[in-house]
N, C-alpha and C positions, 0 to 999 in steps of 0.2 A: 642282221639275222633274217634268216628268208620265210614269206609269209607262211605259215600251215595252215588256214583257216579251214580249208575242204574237209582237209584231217582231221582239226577237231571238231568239225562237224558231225563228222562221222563218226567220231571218236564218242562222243557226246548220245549220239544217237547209239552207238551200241551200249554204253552206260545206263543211258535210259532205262533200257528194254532190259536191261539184269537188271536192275534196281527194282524194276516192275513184276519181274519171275520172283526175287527173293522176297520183297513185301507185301506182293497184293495180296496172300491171305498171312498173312504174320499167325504166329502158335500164340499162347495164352502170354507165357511170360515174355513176348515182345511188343503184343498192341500196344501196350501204355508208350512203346517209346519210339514208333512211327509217325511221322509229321503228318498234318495236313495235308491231305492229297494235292499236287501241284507243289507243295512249299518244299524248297531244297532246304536239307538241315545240314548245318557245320559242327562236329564237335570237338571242342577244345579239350585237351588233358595239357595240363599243369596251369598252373595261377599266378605265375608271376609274370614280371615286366612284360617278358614276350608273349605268353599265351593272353594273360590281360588285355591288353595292348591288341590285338589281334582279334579279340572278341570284338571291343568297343568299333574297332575301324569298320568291319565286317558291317555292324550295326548302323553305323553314319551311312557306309558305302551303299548299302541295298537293304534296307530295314526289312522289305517282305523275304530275308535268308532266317530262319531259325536257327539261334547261335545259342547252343549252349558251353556254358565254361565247369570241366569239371577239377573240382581240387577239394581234398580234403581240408584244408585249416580256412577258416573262414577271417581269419586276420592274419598276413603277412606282413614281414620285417623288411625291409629293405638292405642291401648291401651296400647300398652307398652311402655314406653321411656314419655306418657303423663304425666307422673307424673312430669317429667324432665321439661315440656313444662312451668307448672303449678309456677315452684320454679324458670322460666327465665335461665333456664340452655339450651333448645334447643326452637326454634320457631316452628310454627305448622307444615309450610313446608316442616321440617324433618322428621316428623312422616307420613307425606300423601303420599301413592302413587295412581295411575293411572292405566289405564286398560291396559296401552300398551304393558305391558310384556305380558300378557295373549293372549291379541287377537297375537302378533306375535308367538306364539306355537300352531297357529291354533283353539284355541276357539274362538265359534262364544258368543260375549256378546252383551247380549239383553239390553237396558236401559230402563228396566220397572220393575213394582212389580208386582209379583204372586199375584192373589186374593182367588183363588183357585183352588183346585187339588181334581179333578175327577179320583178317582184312580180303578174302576174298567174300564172306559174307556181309561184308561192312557193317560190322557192331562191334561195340566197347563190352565187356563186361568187367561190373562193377564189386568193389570188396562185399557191396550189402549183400547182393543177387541179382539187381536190376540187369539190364541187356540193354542198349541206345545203339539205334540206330543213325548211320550219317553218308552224306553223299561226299563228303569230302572231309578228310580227318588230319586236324593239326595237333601234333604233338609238340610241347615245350616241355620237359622232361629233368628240364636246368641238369645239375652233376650229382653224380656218386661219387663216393671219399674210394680208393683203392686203397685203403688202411693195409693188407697183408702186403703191400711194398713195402713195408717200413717195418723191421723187426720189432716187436714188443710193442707197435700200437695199433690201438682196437679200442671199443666201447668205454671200456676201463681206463687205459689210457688217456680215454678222450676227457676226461674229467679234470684229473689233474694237469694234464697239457693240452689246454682245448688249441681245436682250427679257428672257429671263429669265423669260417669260411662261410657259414648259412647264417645267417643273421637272426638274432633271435636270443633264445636260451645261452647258448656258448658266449657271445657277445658280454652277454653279463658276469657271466662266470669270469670272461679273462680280466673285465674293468675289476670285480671285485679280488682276484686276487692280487693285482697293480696296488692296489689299496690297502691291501693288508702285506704286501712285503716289506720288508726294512729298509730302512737308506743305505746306499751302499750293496746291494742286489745287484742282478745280475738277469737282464731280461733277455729271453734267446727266443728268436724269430728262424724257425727253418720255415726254408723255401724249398718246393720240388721242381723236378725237371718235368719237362712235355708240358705241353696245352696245359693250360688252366684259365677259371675264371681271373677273370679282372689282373694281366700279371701286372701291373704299376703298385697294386692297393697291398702289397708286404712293406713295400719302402712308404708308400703314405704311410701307412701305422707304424711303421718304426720311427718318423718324423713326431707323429700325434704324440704316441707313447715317450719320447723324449722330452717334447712340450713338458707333459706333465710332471715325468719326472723333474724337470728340470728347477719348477718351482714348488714340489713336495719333496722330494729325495734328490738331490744335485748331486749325492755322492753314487750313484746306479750308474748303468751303463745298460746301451741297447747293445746284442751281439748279432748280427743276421747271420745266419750260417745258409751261402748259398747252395742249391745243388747247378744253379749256370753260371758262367764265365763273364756272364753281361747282363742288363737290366734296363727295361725304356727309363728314357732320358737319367743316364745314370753321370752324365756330368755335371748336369743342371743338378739332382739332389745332392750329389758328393759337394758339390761347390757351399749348397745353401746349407749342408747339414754342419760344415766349417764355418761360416757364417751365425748360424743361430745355434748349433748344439755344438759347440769346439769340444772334442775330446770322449763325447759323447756315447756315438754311434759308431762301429763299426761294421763293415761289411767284408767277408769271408767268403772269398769267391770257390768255386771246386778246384780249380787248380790248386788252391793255397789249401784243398784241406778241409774245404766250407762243406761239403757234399754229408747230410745226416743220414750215416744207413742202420743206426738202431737207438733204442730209446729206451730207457728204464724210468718209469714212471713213478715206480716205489721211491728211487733216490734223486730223481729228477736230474734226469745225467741224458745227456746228446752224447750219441758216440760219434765223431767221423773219421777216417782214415787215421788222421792225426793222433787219436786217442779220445777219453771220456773229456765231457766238460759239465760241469755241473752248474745248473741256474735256480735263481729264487722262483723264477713264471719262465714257463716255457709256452712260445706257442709254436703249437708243431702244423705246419699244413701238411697235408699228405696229397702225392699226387690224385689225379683226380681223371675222370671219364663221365658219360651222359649215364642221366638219370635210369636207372636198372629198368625201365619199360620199353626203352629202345634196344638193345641189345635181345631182350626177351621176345618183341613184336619183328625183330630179323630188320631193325632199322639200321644197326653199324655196323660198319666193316669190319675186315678182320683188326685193324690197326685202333679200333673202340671209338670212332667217333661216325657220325651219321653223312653219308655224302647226298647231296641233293644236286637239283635243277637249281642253281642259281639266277633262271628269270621267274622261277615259282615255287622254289623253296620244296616242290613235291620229289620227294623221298627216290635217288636211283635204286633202289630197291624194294620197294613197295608201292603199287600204285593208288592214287587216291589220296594217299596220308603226306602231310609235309613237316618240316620238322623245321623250330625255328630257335633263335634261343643259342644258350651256351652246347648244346646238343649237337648242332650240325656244323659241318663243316662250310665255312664261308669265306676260305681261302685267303683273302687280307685283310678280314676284317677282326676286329678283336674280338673277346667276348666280355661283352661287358653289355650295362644295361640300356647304355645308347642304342648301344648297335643294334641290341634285341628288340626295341621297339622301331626302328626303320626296319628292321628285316619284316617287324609283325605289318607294319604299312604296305610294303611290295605282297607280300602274301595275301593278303586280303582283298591285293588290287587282282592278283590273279587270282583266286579263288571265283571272284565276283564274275569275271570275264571268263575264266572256264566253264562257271554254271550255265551263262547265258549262251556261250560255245562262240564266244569270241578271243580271240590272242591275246593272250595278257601282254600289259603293256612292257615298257623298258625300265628297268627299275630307276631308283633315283636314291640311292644307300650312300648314309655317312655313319658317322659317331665322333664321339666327343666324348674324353677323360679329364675329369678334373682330379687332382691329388692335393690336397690342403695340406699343408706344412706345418700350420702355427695359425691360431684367431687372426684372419683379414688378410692369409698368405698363402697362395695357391700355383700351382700350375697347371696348366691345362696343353691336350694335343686336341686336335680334329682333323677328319679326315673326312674326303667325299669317295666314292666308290661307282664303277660302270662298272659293263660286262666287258670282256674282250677274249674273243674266242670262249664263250660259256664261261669264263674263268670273271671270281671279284678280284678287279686290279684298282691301286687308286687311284683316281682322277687327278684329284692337288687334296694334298696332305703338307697341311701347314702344323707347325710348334709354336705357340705365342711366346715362346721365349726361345732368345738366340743361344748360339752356340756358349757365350758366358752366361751367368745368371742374370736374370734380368732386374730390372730396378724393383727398388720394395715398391714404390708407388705402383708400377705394372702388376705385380702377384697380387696388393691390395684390390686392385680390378677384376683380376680372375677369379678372386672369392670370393666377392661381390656375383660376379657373375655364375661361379658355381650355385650358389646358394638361390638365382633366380633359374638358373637351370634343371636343377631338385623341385623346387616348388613346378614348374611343368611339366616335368618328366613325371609325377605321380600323378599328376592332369591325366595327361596323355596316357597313361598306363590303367589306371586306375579309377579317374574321375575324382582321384582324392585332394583335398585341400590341405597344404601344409599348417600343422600345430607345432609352431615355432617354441624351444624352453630356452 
């Protein structure tokens, strides 16, 4: 990629000099939220993995940047290990952590939500009334539910057939109605089409939720009703779900029929092409898009997801703001909570080297899926990620298990290693220690 340094010299220097028109005499309701004269401020909107994760690095990389994190809930759930929550393998307060690792690495965390971002004047404005000022503005915005694609679910719906997709409240809802169905039930997993979070983590829970059954109700059955024709590493689970749940689990691809386009909640009935099917627990996911502050702040395209600079993550439509997280478009990389804290790593590296008006450097992007099968049984992908031509292509993307399933002794390693992977990844994210149950 060819140097710009003049550029952003220059670039930098007209940034300046607006930043210095708009602030130098700030109105009433903005001094409280203008930095220290000379100190660049960063502010984050959203609190998970990637806005997290992006705070802290900011913070290691150039301590004198004023990084504030804003997010309304001041304890978050995790989505990874919820599956575990779901099949009674862990309690919820293992997956949750807290702000307290962030605010001690010196971020300032706000407990509100962004309503909107005024981005020629560069301020947030917040649910309370506050106004924040920022020289450079990262959005992690994670996803909205498109609930009106799917006839009959909404709000209402979402009770009796939770997603389970935001980890938390619904998580427990879906463990507890596993628990109160009968043996002999009928668990139905729909899956949507297009982008989503995490696509591996419908078939881990269908693997989890099996487990459980398997030794409370052996007479149930998982049903995935898909709405695609394929699914990562869909030989390896087909293989190991014959192996450990024989008879168990099926999977319902859209050709055959699998595609959910309505739902009745009152009778708990999936409709697809095929006809109605009625189940004891439904989990319905509904397709999904970025968090409703990007589309509102003119950060997505018309096709609903965010496109960025992939050597800095800053926004092709919005200058200043970068967007990082299941939100943006990041071409081969997945969306999941690996990916989103290497992306919040490269951002921060460009951030830092923007402020000072030097070239952000060359990114250095992976991720890593683990899908736990069964207590001590896992699989995992990894992949490493460059640029090429602006575009994220992978580098070497390995599958620790081959084309057949791999030995129990190997999965026993990957869960091993999932589980010291989790315990870093909330490091890394959060500054949080895992509380193993």
């Amino acid at each position: 990629m060819a140097v710009r340094s003049d550029k952003l010299n220059r670039r930098r220097l007209l940034q300046w000099g607006a930043l210095t028109a708009v602030y130098g005499l700030p109105g009433r309701d903005e001094a409280a939220a203008v930095p220290a004269a000379g100190k660049a401020r960063v502010l984050i909107v959203g609190g998970g993995f990637a806005g997290s994760a992006c705070a802290l690095h900011l913070r290691r990389l150039n301590p004198a940047i004023a990084v504030s994190l804003i997010d309304p809930d001041e304890r978050y759930a995790t989505g990874p290990m919820s599956n575990e929550v779901i099949a009674g393998l862990r309690d919820i307060d293992s997956i949750t952590v807290a702000r307290g690792g962030v605010r001690r690495a010196g971020v300032e965390v706000v407990p509100d939500r962004a309503v909107a971002i005024e981005v020629q004047r560069r301020r947030v404005r917040l649910g309370g009334g506050a106004v924040m000022a920022f020289d450079r503005l990262v959005v992690a915005p994670g996803i909205r539910f498109l609930a009106d694609r799917l006839e009959g679910y909404g709000d209402a719906a979402a009770v009796s057939m939770p997603h389970a997709w935001q980890a938390g409240a619904q998580t427990q809802r879906l463990a507890a109605q596993l628990r109160a169905m009968q043996d002999g039930g009928v668990v139905a997993i729909s899956v949507p089409s297009g982008l989503m979070r995490c696509p591996p983590a419908p078939y881990e829970r269908a693997s989890l939720i099996a487990h459980y059954l398997s030794r409370a109700k052996p007479r149930s059955k998982v049903l995935i009703f898909d709405s695609n024709n394929h699914f990562p590493r869909q030989d390896q689970f087909s293989a190991i779900w014959r192996e450990l749940y024989p008879g168990m689990i099926e999977w319902i691809a859209s050709t055959q029929d699998g595609a959910v386009v309505r739902v009745d909640a009152a009778t708990m009935t999936l409709y697809t092409r095929g006809g109605p099917h009625v189940a004891a627990v439904a989990n319905v996911i509904p397709p999904q898009a970025p968090g409703q502050l990007a589309p509102d702040a003119g950060l997505a395209s018309a096709h609903g997801w965010c496109p960025i600079d992939a050597l800095t993550f800053e926004s092709r439509l919005q200058p200043n703001v970068h967007v990082i997280g299941d939100a943006c478009i990041a071409d081969a990389m997945p969306k999941a909570a690996s990916a989103a804290c290497s992306q919040a790593r490269q951002c921060a590296r460009a951030i830092v080297a923007l402020l000072a008006g030097h070239e952000p450097p060359q990114p250095n992007l992976d991720s890593v899926c683990f899908s736990v099968l069964a207590p001590a049984d896992a699989l995992s992908m990894r992949a490493r990620f460059h640029l090429h031509h602006g575009r994220i292509v992978p580098l070497q993307a390995r599958a620790a298990a081959a084309a057949a399933p791999p030995a129990i002794v190997l999965r026993a390693q990957q869960a091993r290693e999932a589980e010291r992977w989790y315990r870093n990844i909330r490091a890394e994210a959060f500054g949080a220690a895992l509380q193993r149950t």
